[in-house]
C-alpha positions in Angstrom: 0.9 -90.6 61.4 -1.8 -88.7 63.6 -0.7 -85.6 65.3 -2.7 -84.4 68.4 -2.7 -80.8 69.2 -3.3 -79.3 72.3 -4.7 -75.5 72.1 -4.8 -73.1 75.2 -5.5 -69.3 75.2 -3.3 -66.9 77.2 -6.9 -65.0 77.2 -9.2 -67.7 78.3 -8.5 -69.5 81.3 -11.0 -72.5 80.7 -10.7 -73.0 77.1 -9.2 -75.8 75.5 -9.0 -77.8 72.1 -7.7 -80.9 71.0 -7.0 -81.4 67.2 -6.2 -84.5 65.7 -4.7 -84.0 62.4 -3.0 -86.2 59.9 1.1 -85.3 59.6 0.4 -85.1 56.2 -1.8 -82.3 55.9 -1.1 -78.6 55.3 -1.1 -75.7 58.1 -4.0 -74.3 56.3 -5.9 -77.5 57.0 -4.6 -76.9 60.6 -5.6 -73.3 60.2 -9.2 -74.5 58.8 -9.5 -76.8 62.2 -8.4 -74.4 64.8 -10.9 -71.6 63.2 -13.8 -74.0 62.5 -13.6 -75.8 66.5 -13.8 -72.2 67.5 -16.4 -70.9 65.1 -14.4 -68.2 64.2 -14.6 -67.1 60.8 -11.6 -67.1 57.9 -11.7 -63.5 56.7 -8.6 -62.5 59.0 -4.8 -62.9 57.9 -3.5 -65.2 60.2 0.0 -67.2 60.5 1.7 -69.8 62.8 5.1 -69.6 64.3 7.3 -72.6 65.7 8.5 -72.3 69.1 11.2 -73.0 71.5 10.4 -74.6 74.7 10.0 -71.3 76.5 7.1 -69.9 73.7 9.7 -67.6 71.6 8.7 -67.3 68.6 10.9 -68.8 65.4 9.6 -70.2 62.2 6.8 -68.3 60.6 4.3 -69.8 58.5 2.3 -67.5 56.3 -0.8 -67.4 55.0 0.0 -65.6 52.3 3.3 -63.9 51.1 3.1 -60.4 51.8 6.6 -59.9 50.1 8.4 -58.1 52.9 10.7 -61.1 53.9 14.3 -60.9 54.0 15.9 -62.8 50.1 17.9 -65.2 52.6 15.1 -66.3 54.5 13.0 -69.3 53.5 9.5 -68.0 53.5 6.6 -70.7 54.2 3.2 -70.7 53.2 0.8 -72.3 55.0 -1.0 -74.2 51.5 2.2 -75.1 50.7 3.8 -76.9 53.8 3.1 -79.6 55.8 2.9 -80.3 59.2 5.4 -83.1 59.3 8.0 -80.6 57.3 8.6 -78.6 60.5 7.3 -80.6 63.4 8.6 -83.9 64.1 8.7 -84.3 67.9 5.9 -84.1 70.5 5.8 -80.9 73.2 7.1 -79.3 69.8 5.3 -75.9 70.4 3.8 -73.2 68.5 1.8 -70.3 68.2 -1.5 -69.8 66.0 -2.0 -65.8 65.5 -5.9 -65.5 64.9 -5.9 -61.5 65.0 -2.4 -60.2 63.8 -4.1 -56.4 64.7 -3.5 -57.3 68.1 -1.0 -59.8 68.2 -3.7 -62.1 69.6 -2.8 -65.4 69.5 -3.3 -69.6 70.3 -0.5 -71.3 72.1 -0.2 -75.0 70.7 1.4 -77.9 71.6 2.2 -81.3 70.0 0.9 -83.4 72.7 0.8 -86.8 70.8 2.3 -88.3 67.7 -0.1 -91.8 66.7 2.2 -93.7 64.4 0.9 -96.2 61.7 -2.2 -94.5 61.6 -3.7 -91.9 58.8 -6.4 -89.4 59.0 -8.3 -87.9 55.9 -9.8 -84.7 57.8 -9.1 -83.0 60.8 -11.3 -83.7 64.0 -11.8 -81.4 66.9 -11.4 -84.2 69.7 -11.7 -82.4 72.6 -13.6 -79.0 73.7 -13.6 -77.2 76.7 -14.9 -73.7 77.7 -15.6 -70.9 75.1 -13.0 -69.2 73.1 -11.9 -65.5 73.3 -13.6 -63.1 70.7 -12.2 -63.6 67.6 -12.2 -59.8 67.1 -11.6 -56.8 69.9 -14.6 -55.0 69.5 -14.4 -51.3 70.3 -17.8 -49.7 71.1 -17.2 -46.2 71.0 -14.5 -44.1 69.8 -12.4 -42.3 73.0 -13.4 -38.5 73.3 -10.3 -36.5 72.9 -9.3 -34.7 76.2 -9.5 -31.3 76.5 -6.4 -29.3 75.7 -5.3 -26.6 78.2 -5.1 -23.3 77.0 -1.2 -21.7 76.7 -1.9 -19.4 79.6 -2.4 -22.5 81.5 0.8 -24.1 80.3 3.5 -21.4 81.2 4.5 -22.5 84.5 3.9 -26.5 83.8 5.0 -26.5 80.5 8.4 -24.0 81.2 9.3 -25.3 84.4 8.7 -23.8 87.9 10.5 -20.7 89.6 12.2 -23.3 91.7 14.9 -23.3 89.3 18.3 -22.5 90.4 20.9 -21.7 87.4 23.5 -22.3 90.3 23.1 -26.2 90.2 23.2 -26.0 86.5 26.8 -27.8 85.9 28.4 -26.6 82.7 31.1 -28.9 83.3 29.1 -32.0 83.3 28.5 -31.9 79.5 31.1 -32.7 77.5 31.6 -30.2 74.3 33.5 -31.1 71.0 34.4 -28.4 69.0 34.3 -29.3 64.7 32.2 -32.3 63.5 30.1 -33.4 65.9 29.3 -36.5 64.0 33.4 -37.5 64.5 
């Protein structure tokens, strides 16, 4: 089988690829697609996620194991699982995280399943518009604002003379005498 993937940015209004991938091949060889149709290099940590219909976020597919998982979840690597293991209908959806820094982030969707069909490499099918920055660049670090001096602070930072101790309302808060942790 023949999967075709349909990728959209929530960044990018224009941009769109198409991915036609064999159901047999790895998420990394999705990975490898996805970063090679947007010439993006492979440096980054990245990782996929299945998703419901409404984009929430369910199965995560590592790149690597970092080793904080929970012991009663199953952990999947992206070398070591296929596409067909967790996808098996199309409009399935998922989402590809390219800068986990920022939570940036591909939203995918399995568009097309071509049965009796096979596919020994990936092929970017379709390309439309040009994809975000792979990285947020910041150009220059933010000057820290000034601080205001304490004499400045008094009446801002203790509150204003417009303070009446009459409308304080001792009753309103409840005491407990002993533990307060009881």
């Amino acid at each position: 089988m023949i999967y075709r993937f349909s990728i959209i940015s929530n960044e990018v209004e224009d941009f769109i690829r198409e991915i036609k991938i064999d159901s047999d091949a790895t998420f990394f060889d999705l990975q490898e697609a996805i970063l090679a149709a947007c010439q993006y290099g492979n440096k980054q940590i990245t990782s996929f996620f299945t998703c419901s219909d409404r984009w929430e976020k369910e199965q995560e597919i590592l790149m690597e194991d970092l080793g904080y998982g929970r012991a009663d979840e199953d952990i999947y690597l992206m070398k070591d699982t296929r596409l067909s293991e967790l996808l098996e209908d199309e409009k399935q959806r998922m989402v590809f995280i390219f800068d986990p820094l920022e939570e940036r982030m591909f939203l995918i969707e399995l568009t097309e399943i071509i049965f009796g069909k096979t596919q020994s490499n990936a092929v970017c099918s379709r390309q439309h518009g040009l994809p975000p920055q792979q990285y947020i660049e910041i150009s220059e670090p933010i000057p820290p604002t000034p601080t205001k001096k304490a004499e400045d602070l008094q009446e801002d930072f203790y509150g204003s003379d417009d303070f009446d101790n009459e409308e304080f309302d001792p009753e309103g808060f409840e005491i407990s005498e002993g533990n307060p942790y009881s």
